[in-house]
ROKOLDO-833620 format. One record per residue (C-alpha): y, z, x; residue in one letter. Coordinates in steps of 0.1 Angstrom, whole numbers, padded with zeros to 4 digits, always signed. Layout:
N
YZXa...
END
This chain:
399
+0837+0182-0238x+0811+0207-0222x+0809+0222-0253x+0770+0218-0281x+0784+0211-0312x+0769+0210-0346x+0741+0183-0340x+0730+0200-0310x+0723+0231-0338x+0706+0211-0360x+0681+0193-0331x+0674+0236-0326x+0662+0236-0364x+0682+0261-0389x+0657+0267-0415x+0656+0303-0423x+0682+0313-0398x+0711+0330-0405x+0745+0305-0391x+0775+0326-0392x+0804+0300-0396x+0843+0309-0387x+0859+0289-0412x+0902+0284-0417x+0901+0288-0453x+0938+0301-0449x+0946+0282-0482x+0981+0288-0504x+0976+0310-0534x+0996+0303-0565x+1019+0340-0565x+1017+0346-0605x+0986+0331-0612x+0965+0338-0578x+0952+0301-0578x+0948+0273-0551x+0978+0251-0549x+0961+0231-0519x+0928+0234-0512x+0928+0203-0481x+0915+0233-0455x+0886+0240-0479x+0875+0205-0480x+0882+0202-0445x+0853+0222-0434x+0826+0211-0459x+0809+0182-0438x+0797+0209-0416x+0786+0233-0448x+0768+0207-0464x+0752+0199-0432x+0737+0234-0430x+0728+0235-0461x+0709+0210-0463x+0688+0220-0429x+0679+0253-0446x+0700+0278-0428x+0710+0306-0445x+0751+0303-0442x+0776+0330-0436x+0812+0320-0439x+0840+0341-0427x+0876+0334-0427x+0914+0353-0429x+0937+0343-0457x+0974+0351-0452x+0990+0382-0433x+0971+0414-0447x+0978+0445-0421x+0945+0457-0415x+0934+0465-0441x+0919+0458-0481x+0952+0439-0500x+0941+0425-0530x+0965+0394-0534x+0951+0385-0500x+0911+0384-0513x+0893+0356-0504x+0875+0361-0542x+0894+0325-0553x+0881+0306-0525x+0849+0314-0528x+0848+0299-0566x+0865+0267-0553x+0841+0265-0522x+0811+0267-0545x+0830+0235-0568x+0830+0217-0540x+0793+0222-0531x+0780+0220-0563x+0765+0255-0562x+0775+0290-0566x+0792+0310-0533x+0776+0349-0530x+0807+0371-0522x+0804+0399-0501x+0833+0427-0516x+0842+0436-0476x+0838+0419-0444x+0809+0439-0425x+0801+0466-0445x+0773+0476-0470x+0782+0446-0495x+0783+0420-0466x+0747+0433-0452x+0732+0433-0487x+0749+0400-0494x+0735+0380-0463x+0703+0399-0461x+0695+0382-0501x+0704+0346-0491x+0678+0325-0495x+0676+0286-0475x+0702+0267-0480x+0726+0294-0499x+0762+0303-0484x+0776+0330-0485x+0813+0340-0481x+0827+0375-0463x+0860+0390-0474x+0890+0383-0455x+0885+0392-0421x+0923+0404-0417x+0907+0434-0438x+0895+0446-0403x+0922+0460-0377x+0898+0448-0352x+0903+0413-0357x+0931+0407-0344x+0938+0437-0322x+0949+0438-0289x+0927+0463-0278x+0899+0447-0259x+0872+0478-0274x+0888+0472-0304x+0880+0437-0309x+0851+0436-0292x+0838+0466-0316x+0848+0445-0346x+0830+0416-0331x+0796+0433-0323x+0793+0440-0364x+0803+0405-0376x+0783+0391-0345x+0753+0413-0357x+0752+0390-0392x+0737+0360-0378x+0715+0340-0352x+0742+0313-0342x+0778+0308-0347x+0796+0277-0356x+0834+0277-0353x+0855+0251-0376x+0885+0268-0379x+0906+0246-0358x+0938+0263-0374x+0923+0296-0356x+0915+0285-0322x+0946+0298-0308x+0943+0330-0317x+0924+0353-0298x+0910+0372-0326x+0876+0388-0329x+0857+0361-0350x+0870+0333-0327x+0873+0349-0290x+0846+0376-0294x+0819+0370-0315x+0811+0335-0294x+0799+0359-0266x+0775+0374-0283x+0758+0343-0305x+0747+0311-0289x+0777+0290-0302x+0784+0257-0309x+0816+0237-0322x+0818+0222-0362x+0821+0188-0370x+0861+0196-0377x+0867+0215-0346x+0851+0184-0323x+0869+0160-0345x+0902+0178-0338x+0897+0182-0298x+0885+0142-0293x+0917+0132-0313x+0940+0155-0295x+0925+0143-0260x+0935+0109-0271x+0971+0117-0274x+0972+0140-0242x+0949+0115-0220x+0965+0081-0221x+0977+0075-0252x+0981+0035-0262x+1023+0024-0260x+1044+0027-0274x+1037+0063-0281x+1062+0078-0307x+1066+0108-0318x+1082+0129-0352x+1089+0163-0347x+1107+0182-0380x+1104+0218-0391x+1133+0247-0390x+1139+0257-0355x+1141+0239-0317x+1129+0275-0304x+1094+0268-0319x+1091+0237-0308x+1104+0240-0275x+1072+0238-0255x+1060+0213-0269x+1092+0188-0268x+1094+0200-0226x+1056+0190-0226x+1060+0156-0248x+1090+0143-0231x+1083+0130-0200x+1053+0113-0216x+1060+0101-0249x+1090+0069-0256x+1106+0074-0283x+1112+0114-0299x+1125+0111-0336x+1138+0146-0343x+1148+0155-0381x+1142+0184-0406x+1167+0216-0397x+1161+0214-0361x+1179+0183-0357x+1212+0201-0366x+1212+0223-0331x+1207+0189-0317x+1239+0174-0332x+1259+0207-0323x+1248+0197-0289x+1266+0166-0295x+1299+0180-0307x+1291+0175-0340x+1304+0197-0370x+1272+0206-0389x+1288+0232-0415x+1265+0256-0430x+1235+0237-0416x+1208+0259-0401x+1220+0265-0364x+1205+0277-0330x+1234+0287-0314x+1221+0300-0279x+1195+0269-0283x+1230+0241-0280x+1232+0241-0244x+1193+0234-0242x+1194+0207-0265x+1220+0195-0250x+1201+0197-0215x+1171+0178-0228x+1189+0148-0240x+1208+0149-0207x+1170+0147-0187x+1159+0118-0212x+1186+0096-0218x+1183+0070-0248x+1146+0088-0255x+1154+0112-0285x+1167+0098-0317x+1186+0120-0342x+1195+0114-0375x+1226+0092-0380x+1234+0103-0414x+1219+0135-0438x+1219+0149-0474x+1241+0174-0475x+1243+0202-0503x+1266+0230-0514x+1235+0255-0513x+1197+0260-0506x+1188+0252-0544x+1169+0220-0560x+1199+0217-0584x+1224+0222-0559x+1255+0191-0559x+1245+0169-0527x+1252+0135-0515x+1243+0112-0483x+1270+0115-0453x+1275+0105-0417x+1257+0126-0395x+1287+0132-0372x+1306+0142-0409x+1293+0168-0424x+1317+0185-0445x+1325+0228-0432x+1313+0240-0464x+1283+0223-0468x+1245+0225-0451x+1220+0195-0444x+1189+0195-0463x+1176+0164-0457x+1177+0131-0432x+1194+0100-0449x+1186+0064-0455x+1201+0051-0426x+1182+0072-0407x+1151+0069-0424x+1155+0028-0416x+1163+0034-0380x+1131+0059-0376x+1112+0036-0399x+1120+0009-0372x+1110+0027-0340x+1081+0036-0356x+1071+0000-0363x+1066-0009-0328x+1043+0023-0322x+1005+0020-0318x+1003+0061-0316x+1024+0081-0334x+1022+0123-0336x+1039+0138-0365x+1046+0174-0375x+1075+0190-0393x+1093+0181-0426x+1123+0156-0422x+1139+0180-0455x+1131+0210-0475x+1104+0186-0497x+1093+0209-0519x+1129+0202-0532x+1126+0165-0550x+1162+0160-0541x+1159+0165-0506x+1123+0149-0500x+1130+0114-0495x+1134+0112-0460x+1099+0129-0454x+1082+0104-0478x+1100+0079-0464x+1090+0089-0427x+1056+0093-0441x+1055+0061-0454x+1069+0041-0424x+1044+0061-0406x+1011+0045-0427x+1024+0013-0421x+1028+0015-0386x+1000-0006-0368x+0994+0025-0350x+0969+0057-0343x+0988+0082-0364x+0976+0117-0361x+0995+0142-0389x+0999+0175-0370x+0985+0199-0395x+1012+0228-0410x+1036+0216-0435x+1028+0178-0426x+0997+0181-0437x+1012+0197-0468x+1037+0174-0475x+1014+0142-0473x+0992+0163-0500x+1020+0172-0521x+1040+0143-0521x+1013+0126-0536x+1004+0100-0499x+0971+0083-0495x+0954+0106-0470x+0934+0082-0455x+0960+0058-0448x+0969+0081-0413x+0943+0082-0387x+0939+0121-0386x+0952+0150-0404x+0949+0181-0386x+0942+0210-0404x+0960+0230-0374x+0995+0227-0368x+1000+0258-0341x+0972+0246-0327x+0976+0209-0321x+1010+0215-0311x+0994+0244-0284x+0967+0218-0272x+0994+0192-0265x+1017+0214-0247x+0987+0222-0220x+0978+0257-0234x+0944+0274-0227x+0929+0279-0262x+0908+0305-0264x+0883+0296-0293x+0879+0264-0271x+0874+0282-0240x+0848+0306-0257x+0827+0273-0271x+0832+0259-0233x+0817+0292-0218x
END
């Protein structure tokens, strides 16, 4: 890549200089009791916060968390993280009450070497993610205006051209983190030339969201395992009842169109859990996939299918995985994702764990992390990066 990253930085010398660091710290929040339920993205970015630190630069982290529309939401405050960031750091955070205004100023003008600081959610701002070229750009000049460099780890972000990842590198000399590098060298593996057999697992909800990237993977990869509610449009394509399953209906005839152009190259589910309702009590039990019963919906791949993916994925030696095989945060309907998972760490393979509710899953099904090669931290983004987009936090590090 033609882009300095973090070491480059530190050869410069940080001491005394103010590093302002876009971080994804976009963790999930407990909703009763406001607490971290996962905090993988938070420990994702502290090799590069502890390697400021310790240089003597005076660190300024800035992240969004969640959806807020513009402005202050309280159940979207970043107050949380900041206590779990300084746990994991083994010294306090200084929170700054707003983003750019008078209590982020004071708050980075009082760090001393080596402290961190941490700026309310940056969705707080309309100009972060506006449209509005001024707009951003307006938003940008004030964060920009809070430090001598930028670093950008938020991997999760890079496809978003927001103010703190498109904008602000214009205005800083910028470099890439340690977890933003990491992400682009693996990715480049899997779109360069990727070691065969290359398989890959692609799960989730919907065929429309993954669409681009399945048109993108096909010609390239050699096997495609398809499960989690997606796989149901797929076996409507087939002629298969699928009940009360969740159903694309004006996404059949593409479906059907893709198997068509890859013949023998996508493998569906051959039997699934199917339930009498979206509930983790609900009455279920394992049938054909070609059988499910009118009133019923799939919630989860079956054994035999598990086997036959578990198989395919034995001959790999890379494997890409992202999207649920089931709705896991059900136990009843999380076996065929462990299982998946599982097949998939024993695979004698380069297995990269595409971020999103993957990266969840492996986390809260309890799965040795370091057993896959990589765990992405962005599942938008890996899956933009392989489908050939433009990023445009890469492209502003590369300029």
């Amino acid at each position: 890549m033609t882009i300095r990253n973090l070491d480059d930085l530190l050869a410069e010398g940080v001491s005394g200089r103010r590093v302002l660091v876009r971080a994804d710290l976009n963790v999930p929040l407990d909703k009763q009791s406001g607490e971290i339920t996962d905090d993988g993205r938070i420990r994702a970015v502290l090799p590069t916060l502890s390697a400021l630190v310790q240089a003597g630069a005076k660190v300024v982290v800035c992240s969004h968390l969640g959806r807020p529309k513009g402005a202050p939401d309280p159940q979207f405050s970043l107050r949380p993280v900041a206590g779990r960031l300084g746990e994991l750091l083994g010294a306090p955070v200084h929170f700054a009450e707003d983003t750019v205004g008078d209590s982020a100023q004071s708050t980075v003008g009082a760090l001393a070497d080596g402290q961190v600081a941490l700026l309310e959610n940056l969705r707080f701002n309309a100009g972060e993610t506006s449209k509005d070229d001024a707009e951003r750009g307006a938003f940008a000049d004030q964060l920009a205006a809070l430090g001598d460099a930028y670093v950008d780890d938020a991997f999760g972000a890079v496809h978003r051209k927001h103010a703190s990842v498109h904008d602000v590198p214009a205005r800083l000399p910028h470099f890439a983190g340690r977890l933003v590098l990491r992400e682009v060298e693996v990715l480049s593996r899997l779109t360069g030339s990727p070691e065969r057999p290359y398989v890959v697992v692609l799960g989730g909800s919907k065929v429309s969201d993954k669409l681009a990237v399945i048109e993108a993977l096909l010609p390239t990869v050699d096997r495609l395992l398809i499960g989690g509610g997606m796989c149901f449009t797929f076996l409507k394509a087939q002629g298969h009842e699928v009940g009360t399953s969740l159903l694309e209906k004006d996404m059949v005839e593409t479906c059907r169109n893709l198997m068509e152009r890859a013949p023998g190259k996508i493998m569906l589910p051959v039997d699934v859990v199917a339930a009498d309702a979206f509930a983790p009590d609900a009455a279920h039990d394992t049938v054909p996939a070609d059988g499910i019963p009118s009133h019923r919906l799939g919630l989860d791949i079956g054994p035999e299918t598990v086997a036959g993916f578990a198989a395919a994925l034995s001959q790999a030696k890379t494997v890409f995985w992202n999207g649920p095989m089931g709705v896991f945060e059900m136990a009843a309907f999380a076996n065929g994702t462990r299982g998946v998972a599982e097949a998939i760490t024993k695979a004698d393979a380069f297995s990269v764990v595409g971020g999103g509710d993957s990266a969840a899953a492996v986390r809260a099904l309890g799965l040795d992390e370091s057993s896959f090669g990589h765990i992405s931290t962005g599942g938008g983004a890996s899956l933009e990066y392989l489908e050939g987009k433009t990023l445009p936090g890469i492209a502003a590090l590369e300029n």
